[in-house]
C-alpha positions as CSV (number, residue, x, y, z in Angstrom):
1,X,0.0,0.0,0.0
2,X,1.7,3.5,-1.1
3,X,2.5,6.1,2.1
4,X,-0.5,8.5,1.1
5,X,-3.1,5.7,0.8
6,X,-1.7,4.3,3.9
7,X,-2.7,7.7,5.3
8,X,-5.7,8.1,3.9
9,X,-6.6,4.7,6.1
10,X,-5.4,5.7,9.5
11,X,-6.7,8.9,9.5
12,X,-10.4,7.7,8.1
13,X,-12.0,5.4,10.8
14,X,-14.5,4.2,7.9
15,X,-11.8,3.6,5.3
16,X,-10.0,1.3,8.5
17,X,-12.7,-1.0,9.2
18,X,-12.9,-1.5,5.1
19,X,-9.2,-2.4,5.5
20,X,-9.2,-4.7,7.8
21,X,-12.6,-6.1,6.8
22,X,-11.7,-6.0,3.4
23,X,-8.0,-5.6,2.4
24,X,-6.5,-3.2,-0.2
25,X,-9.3,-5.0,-2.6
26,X,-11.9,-3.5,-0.9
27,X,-11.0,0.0,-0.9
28,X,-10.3,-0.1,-4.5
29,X,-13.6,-1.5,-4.7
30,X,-15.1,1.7,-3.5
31,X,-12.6,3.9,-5.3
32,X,-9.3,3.2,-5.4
33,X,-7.8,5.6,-2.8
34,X,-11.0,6.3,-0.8
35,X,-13.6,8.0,-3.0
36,X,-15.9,10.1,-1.2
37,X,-19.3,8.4,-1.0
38,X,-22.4,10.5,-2.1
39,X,-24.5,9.1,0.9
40,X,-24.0,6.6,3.9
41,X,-25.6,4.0,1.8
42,X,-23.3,4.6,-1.3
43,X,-20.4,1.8,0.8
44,X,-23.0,-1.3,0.7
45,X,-23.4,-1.0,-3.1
46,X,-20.2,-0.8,-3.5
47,X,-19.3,-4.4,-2.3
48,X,-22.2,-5.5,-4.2
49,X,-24.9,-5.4,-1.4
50,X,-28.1,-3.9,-3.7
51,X,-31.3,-2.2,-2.8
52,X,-29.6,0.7,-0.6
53,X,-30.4,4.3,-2.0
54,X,-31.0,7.9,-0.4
55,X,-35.0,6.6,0.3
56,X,-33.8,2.9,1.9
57,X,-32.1,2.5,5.2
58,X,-29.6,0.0,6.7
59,X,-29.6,-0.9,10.1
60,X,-26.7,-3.2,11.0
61,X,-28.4,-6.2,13.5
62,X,-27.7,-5.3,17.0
63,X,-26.7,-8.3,19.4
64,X,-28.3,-8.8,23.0
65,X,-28.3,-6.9,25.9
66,X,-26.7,-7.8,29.3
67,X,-28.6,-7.3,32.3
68,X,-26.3,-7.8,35.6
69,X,-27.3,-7.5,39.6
70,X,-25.5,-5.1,41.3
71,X,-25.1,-4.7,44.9
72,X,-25.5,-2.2,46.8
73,X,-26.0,-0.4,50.4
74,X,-28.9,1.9,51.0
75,X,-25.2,4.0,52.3
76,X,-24.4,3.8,49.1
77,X,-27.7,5.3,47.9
78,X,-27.5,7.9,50.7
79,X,-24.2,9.3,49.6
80,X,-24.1,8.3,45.9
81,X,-20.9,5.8,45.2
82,X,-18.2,5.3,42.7
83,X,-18.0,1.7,41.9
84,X,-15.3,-0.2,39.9
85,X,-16.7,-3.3,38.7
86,X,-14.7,-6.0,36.7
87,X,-16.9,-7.4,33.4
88,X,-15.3,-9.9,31.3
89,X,-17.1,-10.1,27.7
90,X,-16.7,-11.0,24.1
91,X,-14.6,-8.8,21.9
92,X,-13.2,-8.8,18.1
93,X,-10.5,-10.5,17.8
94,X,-7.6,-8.4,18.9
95,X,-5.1,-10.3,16.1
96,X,-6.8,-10.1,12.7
97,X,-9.5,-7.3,14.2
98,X,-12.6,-9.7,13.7
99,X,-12.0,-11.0,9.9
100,X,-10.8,-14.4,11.2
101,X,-7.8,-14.0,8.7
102,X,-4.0,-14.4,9.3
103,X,-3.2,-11.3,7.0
104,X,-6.5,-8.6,5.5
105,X,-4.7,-9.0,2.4
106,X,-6.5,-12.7,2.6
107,X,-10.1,-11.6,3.0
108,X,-11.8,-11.2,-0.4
109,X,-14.8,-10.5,-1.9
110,X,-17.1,-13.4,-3.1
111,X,-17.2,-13.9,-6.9
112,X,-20.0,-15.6,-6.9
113,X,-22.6,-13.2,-5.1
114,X,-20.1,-10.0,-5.3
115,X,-20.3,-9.6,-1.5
116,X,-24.3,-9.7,-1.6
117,X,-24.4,-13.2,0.6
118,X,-26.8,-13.9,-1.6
119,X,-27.6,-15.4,-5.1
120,X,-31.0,-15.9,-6.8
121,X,-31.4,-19.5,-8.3
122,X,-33.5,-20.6,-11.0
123,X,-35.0,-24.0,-11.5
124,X,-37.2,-24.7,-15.0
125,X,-40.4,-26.8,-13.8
126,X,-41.4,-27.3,-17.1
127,X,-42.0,-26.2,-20.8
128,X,-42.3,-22.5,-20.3
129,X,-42.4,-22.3,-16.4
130,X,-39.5,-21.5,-15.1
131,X,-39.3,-20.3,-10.7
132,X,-36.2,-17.8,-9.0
133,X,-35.7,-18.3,-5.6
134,X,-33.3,-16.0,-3.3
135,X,-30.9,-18.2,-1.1
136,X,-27.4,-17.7,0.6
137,X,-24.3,-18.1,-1.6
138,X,-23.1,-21.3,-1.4
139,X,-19.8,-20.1,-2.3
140,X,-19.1,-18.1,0.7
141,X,-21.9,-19.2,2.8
142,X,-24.0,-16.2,3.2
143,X,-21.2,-13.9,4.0
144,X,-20.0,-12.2,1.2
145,X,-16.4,-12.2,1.6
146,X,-13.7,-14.9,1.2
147,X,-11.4,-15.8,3.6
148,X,-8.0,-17.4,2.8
149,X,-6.3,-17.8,5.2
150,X,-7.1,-18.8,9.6
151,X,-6.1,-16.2,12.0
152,X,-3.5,-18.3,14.3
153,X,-4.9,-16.4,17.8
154,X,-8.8,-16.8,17.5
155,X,-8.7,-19.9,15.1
156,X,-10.8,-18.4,12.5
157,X,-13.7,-17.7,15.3
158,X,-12.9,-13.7,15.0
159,X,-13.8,-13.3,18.5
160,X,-11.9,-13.1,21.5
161,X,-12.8,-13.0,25.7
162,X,-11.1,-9.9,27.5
163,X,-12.0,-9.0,31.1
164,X,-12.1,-5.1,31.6
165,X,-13.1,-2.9,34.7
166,X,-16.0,-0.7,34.4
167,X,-16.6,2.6,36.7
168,X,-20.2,3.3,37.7
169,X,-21.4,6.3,39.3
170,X,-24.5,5.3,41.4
171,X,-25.9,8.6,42.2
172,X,-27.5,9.8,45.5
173,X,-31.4,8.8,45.9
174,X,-31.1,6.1,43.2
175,X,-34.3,3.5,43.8
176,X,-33.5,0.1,44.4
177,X,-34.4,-1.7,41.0
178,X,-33.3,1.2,38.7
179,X,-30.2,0.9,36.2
180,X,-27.2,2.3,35.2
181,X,-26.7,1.4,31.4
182,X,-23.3,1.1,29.7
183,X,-24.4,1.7,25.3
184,X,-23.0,-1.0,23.0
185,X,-20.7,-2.4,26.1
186,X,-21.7,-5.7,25.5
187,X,-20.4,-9.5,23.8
188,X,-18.8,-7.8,20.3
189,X,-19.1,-9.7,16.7
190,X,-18.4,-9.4,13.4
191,X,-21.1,-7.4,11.6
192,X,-23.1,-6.7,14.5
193,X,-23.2,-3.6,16.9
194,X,-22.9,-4.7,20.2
195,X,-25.6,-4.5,22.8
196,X,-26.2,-2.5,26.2
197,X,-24.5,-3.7,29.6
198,X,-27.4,-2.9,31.9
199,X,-26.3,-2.6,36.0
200,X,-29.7,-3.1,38.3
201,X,-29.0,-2.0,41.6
202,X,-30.1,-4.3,44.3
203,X,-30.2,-2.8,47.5
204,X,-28.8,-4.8,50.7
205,X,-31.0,-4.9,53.6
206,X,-29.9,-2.5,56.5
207,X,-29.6,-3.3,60.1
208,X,-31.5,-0.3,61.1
209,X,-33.0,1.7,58.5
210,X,-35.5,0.3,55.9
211,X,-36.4,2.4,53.0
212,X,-40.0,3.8,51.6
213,X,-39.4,5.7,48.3
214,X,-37.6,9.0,49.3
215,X,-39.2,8.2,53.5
216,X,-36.6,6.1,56.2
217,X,-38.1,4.3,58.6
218,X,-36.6,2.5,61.9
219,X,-37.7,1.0,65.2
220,X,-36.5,2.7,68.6
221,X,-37.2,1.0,71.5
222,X,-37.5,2.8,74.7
223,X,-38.2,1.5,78.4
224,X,-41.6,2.1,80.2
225,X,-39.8,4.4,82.5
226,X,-38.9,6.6,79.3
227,X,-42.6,6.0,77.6
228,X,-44.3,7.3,81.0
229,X,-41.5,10.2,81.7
230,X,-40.1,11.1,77.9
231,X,-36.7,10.7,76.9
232,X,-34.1,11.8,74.8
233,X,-32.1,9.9,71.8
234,X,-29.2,10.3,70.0
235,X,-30.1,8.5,66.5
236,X,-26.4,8.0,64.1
237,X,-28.0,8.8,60.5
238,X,-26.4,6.7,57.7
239,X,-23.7,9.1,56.6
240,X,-22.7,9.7,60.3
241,X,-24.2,12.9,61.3
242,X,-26.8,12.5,64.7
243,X,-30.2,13.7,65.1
244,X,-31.9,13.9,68.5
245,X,-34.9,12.6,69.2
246,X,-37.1,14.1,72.6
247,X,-40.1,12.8,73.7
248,X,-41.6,14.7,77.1
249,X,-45.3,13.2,76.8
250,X,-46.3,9.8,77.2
251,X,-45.2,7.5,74.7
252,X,-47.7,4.7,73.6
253,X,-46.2,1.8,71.9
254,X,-46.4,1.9,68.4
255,X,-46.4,5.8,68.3
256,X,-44.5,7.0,65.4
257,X,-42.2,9.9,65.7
258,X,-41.7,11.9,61.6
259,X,-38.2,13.9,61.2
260,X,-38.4,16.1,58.4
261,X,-35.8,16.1,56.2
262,X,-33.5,13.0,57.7
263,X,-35.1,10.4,55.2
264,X,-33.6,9.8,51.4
265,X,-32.2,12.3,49.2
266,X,-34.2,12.7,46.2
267,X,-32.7,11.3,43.5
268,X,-33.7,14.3,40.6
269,X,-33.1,16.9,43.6
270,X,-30.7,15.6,45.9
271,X,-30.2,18.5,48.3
272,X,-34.1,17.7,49.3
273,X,-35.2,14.9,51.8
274,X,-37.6,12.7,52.4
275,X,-38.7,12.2,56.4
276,X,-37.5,10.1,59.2
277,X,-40.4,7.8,60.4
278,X,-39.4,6.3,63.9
279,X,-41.4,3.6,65.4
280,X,-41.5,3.5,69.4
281,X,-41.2,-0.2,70.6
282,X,-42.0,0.2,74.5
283,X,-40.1,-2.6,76.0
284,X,-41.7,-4.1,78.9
285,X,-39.5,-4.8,82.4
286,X,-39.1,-9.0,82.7
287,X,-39.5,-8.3,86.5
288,X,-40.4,-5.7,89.1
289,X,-39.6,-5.4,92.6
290,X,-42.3,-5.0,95.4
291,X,-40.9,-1.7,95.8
292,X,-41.4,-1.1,92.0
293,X,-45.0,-2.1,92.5
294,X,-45.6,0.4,95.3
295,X,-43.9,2.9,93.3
296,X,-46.6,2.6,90.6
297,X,-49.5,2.0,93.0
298,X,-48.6,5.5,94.6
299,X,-48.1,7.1,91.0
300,X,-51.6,5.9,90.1
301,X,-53.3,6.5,92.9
């Protein structure tokens, strides 16, 4: 190949994947050093694959999505999170860049169909009646293109596994269920753009805390001394920081104390809350002394 076509190759991301799909044949094919095409569909006819024109679109076949489980803390979903996540998938061959062949120079056009894949037969049934039927090149098998030559890394397969790491932001307020999705990060093929990687967040259960949309809710249990008398708590929020909680009337169990503000960031609006929802649990004495019990006579009385 002469320096300036050479070039012409690098610097052309569409004239690179003809190369290596293709070899020096195919870019004379579609004009020697890289004619400019008219329109996006001008490349197809130019290996022979009819039917495309300015009114006609081609969609290249996209492969399947990836849907993985991702785990998460509901701290994670309180402060938002960068993850790094290792995903091993399918890729082009590294070697001979998904054409299966030792050297591009080896990968040529079929003959037979002219790089259609296809070839319409046609059979005489009788005097006078003759029928056409459309069916893959038998030459190539429905591909198109020749291939002389085996690549000695993938075998011929054109595909390769590579493990990579992927960084995910999982943003502050995110629901549990909801997805992260990575375009076109999935298994890669010849001929095919590759699907989405999609990351569904499944949230761990907390110790303390269980989460209601953008609410928080928790149990507090108090003793009957502090349900008759009030108390005071100290409650460590997920990120750390402490809200009180005073109570100076009677407590009944069950009674559900509402902090504005302390539940879930909102995922659209993060610097606004949901509430705090605390449930009392009053937690009855296993024992009480007769003193105790004249104690409480006295108080009811």
């Amino acid at each position: 190949m002469e320096i300036s076509t050479a070039y012409d190759v690098l610097v052309d991301d569409e004239k690179r994947r003809i190369y290596d799909q293709h070899g020096e044949e195919g870019l004379q094919q579609q004009g020697g050093r890289g004619a400019n095409f008219r329109s996006p569909f001008d490349i197809f006819s130019s290996f022979g694959f009819g039917g495309f024109d300015g009114q006609q679109q081609h969609e290249q076949k996209k492969g399947p999505s990836v849907e993985i489980p991702l785990e998460v803390t509901l701290q994670d979903l309180y402060l938002g999170k960068e993850m790094r996540v290792g995903h091993r998938k399918q890729v082009l061959c590294p070697k001979c860049r998904g054409t299966g062949a030792k050297d591009a120079h080896d990968v040529t056009t079929c003959p037979e169909c002219k790089g259609s894949g296809t070839k319409v037969y046609t059979q005489q049934l009788g005097p006078g009646f003759i029928t056409q039927t459309q069916r893959a090149c038998e030459r190539c098998g429905g591909k198109g293109r020749i291939v002389k030559s085996t690549c000695p890394h993938c075998k011929g397969s054109k595909v390769d596994v590579a493990d990579e790491t992927i960084t995910l932001i999982v943003e502050r307020g995110m629901a549990d269920r909801s997805t992260i999705v990575l375009e076109q990060e999935a298994d890669e093929a010849p001929d095919v753009t590759p699907g989405d990687v999609v990351f569904r967040l499944v949230t761990v259960p907390h110790k303390r805390f269980r989460r209601d949309g953008d609410n928080l809710h928790m149990r507090l249990n108090v003793t009957l001394l502090e349900a008759l008398v009030g108390f005071s708590r100290v409650i460590k929020h997920l990120d750390g920081h402490e809200v009180r909680v005073e109570r100076h009337d009677v407590t009944r169990p069950g009674e559900v104390i509402a902090v504005e503000d302390e539940g879930m960031p909102q995922h659209q609006w993060p610097s606004q809350a949901g509430s705090l929802f605390i449930e009392c649990a009053v937690v009855m004495p296993t024992s009480v002394t007769e003193q105790q019990k004249q104690a409480f006579r006295d108080l009811l009385s």
